[in-house]
C-alpha positions in Angstrom: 16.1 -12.1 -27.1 18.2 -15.2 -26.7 16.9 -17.2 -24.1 20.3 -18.3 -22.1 18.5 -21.7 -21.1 18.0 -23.7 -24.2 19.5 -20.8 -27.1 16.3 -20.4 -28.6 14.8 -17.0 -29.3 11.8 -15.7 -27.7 9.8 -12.7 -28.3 9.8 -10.1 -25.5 8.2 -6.6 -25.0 11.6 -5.2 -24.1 15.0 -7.1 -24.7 16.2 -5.8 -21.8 13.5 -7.1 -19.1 12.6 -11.2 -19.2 11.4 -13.7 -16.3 13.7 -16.3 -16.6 13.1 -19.8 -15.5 14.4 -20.9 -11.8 16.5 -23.8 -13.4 18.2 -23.9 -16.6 16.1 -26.3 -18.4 14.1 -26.5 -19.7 13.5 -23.2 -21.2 10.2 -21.4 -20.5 9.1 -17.3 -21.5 6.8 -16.3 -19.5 7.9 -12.5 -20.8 9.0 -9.4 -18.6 7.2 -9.6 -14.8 8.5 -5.8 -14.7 9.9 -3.1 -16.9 11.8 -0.2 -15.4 11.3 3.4 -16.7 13.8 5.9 -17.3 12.1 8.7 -15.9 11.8 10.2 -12.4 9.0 8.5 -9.8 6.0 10.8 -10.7 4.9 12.1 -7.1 2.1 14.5 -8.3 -0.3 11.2 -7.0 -0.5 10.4 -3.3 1.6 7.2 -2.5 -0.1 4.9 -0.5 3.2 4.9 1.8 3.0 3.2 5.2 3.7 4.5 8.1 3.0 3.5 11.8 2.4 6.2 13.8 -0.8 8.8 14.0 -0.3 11.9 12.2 -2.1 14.9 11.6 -3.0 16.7 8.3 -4.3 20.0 9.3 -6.8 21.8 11.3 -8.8 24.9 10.5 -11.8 26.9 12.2 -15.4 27.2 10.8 -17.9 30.4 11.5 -21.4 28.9 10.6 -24.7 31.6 10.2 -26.2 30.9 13.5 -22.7 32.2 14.7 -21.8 28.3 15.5 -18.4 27.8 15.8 -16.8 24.4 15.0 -12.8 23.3 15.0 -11.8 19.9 12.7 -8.3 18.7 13.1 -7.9 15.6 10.4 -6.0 12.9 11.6 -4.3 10.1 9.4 -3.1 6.1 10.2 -3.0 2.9 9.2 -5.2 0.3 10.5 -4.7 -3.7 10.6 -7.3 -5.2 8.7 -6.1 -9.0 8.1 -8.0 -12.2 9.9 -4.3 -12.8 11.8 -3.8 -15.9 9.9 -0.3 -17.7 9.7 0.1 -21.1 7.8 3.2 -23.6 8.7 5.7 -25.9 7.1 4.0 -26.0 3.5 0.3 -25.7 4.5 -2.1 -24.0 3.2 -4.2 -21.3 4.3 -7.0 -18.7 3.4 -7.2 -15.1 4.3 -10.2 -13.1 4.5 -10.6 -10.2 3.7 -13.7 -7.6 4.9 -13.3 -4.5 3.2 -15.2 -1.2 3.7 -14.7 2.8 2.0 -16.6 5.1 3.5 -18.2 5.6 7.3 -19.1 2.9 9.9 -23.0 3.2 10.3 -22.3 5.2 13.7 -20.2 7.3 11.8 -22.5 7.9 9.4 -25.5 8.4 12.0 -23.6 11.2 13.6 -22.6 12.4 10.7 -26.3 12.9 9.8 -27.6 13.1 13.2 -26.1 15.6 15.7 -23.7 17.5 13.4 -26.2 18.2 11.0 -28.6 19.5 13.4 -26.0 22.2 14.4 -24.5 23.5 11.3 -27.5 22.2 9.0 -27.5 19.7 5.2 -25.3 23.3 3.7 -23.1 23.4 6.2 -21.9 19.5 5.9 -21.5 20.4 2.6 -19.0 23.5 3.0 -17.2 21.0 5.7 -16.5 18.7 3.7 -15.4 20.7 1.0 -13.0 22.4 3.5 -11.9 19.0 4.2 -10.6 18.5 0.9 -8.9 21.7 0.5 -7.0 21.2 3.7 -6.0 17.5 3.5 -5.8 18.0 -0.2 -7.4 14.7 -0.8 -11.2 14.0 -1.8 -13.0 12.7 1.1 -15.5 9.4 0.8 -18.4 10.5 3.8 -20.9 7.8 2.5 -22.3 5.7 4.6 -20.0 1.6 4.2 -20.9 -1.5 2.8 -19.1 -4.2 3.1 -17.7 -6.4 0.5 -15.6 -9.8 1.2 -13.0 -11.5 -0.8 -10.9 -14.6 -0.1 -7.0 -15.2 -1.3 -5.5 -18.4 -0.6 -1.6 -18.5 0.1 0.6 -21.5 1.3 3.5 -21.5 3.6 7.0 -22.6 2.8 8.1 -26.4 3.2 10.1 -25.8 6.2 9.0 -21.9 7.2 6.0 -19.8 8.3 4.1 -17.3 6.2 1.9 -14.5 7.2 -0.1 -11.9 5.0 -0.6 -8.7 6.6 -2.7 -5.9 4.9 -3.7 -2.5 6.5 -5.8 0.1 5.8 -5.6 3.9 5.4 -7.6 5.7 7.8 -8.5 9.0 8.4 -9.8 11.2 11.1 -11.5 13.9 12.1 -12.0 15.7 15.4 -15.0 17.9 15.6 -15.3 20.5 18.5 -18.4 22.5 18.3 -19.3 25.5 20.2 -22.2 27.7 19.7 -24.0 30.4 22.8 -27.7 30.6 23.0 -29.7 33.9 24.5 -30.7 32.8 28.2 -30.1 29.0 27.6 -26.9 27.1 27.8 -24.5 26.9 25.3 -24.3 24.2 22.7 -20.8 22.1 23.1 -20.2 18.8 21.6 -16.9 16.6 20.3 -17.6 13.9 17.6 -15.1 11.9 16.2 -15.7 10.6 12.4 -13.4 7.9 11.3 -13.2 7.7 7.1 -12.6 4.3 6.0 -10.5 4.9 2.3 -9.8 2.7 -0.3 -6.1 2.7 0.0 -3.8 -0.4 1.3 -0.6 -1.8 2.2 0.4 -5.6 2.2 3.3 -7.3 4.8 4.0 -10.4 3.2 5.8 -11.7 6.3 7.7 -15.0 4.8 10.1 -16.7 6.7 11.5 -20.0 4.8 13.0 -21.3 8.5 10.5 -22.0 11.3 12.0 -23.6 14.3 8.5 -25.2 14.7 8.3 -27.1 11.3 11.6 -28.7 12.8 12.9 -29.8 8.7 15.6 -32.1 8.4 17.3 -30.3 5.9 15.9 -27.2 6.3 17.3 -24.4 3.5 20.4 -22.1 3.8 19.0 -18.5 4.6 20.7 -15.4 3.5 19.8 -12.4 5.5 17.9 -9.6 3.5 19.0 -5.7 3.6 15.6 -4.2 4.8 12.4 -3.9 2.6 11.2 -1.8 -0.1 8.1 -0.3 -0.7 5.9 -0.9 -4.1 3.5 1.5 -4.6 1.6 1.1 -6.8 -1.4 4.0 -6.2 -4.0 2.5 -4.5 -1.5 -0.3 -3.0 1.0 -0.9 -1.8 3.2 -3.7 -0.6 6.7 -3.3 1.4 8.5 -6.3 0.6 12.3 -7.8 1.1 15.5 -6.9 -0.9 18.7 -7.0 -0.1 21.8 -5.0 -2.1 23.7 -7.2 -5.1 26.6 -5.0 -6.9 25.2 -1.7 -8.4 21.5 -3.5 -7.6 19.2 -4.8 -5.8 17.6 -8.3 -5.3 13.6 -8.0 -4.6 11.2 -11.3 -3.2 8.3 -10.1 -4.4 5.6 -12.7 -3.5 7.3 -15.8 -4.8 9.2 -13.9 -7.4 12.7 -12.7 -7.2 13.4 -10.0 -9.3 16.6 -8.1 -9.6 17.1 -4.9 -10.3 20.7 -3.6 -11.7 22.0 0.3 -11.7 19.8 1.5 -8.9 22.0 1.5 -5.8 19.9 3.2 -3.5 18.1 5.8 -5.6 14.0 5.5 -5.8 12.8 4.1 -9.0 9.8 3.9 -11.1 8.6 1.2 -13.4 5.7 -0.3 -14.7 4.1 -4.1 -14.3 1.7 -6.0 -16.3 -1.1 -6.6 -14.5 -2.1 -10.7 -15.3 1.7 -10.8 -13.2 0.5 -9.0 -10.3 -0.5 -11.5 -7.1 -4.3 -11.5 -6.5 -3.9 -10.0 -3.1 -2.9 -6.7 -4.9 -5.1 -7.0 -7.7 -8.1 -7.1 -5.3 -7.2 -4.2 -3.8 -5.8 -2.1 -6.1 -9.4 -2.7 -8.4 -6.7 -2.9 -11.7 -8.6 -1.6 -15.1 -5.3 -0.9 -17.1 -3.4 -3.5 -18.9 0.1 -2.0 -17.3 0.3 -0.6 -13.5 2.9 2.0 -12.8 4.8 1.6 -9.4 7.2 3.9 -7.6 10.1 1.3 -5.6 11.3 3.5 -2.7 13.8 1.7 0.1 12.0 1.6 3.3 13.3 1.0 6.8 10.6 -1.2 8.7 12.5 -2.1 12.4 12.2 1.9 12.9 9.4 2.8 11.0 11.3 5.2 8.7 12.5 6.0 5.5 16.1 4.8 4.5 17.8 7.6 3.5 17.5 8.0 -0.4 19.8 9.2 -3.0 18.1 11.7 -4.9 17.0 11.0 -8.5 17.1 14.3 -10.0 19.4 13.3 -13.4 18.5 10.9 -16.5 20.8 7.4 -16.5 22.9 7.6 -19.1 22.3 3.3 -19.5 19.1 1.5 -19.2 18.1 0.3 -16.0 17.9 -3.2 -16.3 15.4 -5.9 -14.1 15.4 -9.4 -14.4 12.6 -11.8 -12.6 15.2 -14.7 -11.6 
């Protein structure tokens, strides 16, 4: 591929995908941040999607041998899991991160303490196994430890930058009913909250803050709403705004731009040494090449943008250029 800063040819894994240098000289190949399949967004894997509200997965009724009866209704969210940092006018900054898959120790301990006493080691077993089938996902009822990582990020010169990362939690409501001959019955609720190892990042950028009070600060061009990356395990729902047939995506530092999409949901696949460390931590990366699904997302509402359907093959490559 001809490298359009300095005419020189470089060697790229596709000719059609290259991260081109900010300014026009001098000429650096750094080789393609991204490269854009042809094929539909696989969705036989769960996205890690955001969403803000609670919702519910399903519910279903157990009958246990000692005639115990016990209700679960599974519960999904998000949950903040960020220090709350923001950094200001080009300083730098460190965000922690505390990160835990499994039960809290009192989850654990009821887990193991007063539901196992009613319905026994064999019938925690055949719960959770229920679990699965109904939310259709593999459950993680071990008891947490913790790990912590750090990730160092910097705010723009005149702006404010914060890094937002949540947590995919689920829940499950136990009622438990079981009668006794001449003794009262045995009634209980327990709640066990499931701590999973999926995430989402907010990179929240602004290049303008008020408070850094610039001299010259830079010209801002609104963007169109954000999109969301996911990438299995992660995801991150970052700004793009709509250029021609494309679309123009800030993706931590990066501007990439994708042409031929329009509005359509698209799949592609990055390298992983050009993924931010933020994701890399936790999306635990083994493979050389990550696979992402790009889906437009409507964050001041909390819903999808409405999405044309990708149901036939382009007829012309789908091109994306890191700018």
């Amino acid at each position: 591929m001809t490298c359009r800063g300095c005419g020189a040819v470089h060697a790229f894994a596709d000719d059609r995908l290259a991260r081109r240098p900010r300014t026009p000289n001098p000429c650096v190949s750094l080789g393609p941040l991204l490269m854009i399949l042809l094929t539909n967004p696989d969705r036989s894997t769960k996205m890690s999607y955001y969403f803000p509200d609670r919702r519910q997965l399903g519910t279903f009724t157990m009958i246990f041998p000692n005639k115990g009866l016990l209700k679960c209704n599974a519960f999904e969210r998000w949950e903040d899991i960020d220090n709350g940092l923001t950094v200001r006018c080009g300083s730098k900054g460190t965000l922690q991160l505390d990160l835990e898959v499994g039960l809290t120790e009192r989850h654990y301990a009821t887990l193991t303490g007063s539901v196992s006493s009613s319905i026994g080691v064999e019938g925690i077993a055949g719960l959770s196994s229920k679990v699965e089938e109904t939310i259709g996902s593999e459950v993680q009822w071990t008891m947490a430890s913790k790990t912590t990582h750090t990730v160092a990020f910097e705010a723009p010169k005149c702006g404010r930058n914060s890094q937002l990362v949540y947590q995919y939690i689920r829940e499950y409501e136990l009622s438990y009913y079981r009668s006794r001959w001449l003794r009262s019955p045995e009634i209980w609720d327990r709640v066990l909250k499931e701590m999973t190892n999926t995430y989402d990042v907010l990179p929240d950028i602004d290049d303008v803050d008020d408070l850094c009070e610039c001299d010259n600060p830079p010209q801002v061009v609104p963007y169109d709403g954000r999109l969301s990356v996911d990438l299995g395990r992660v995801s991150a729902r970052v700004p793009f705004r709509h250029v021609g047939d494309g679309i123009e995506i800030s993706f931590f530092g990066s501007t990439l731009l994708a042409t031929g999409v329009g509005r359509a949901e698209f799949s592609g696949t990055f390298r992983r040494d050009t993924l931010p460390e933020i994701l890399l931590i936790l999306g635990g990366f083994s493979e050389e090449e990550v696979q992402a699904t790009f889906t437009p997302y409507k964050e001041a509402l909390g819903l999808e943008l409405e999405v044309q359907a990708v149901s036939h093959n382009y007829t012309s490559p789908v091109n994306l250029l890191a700018l």
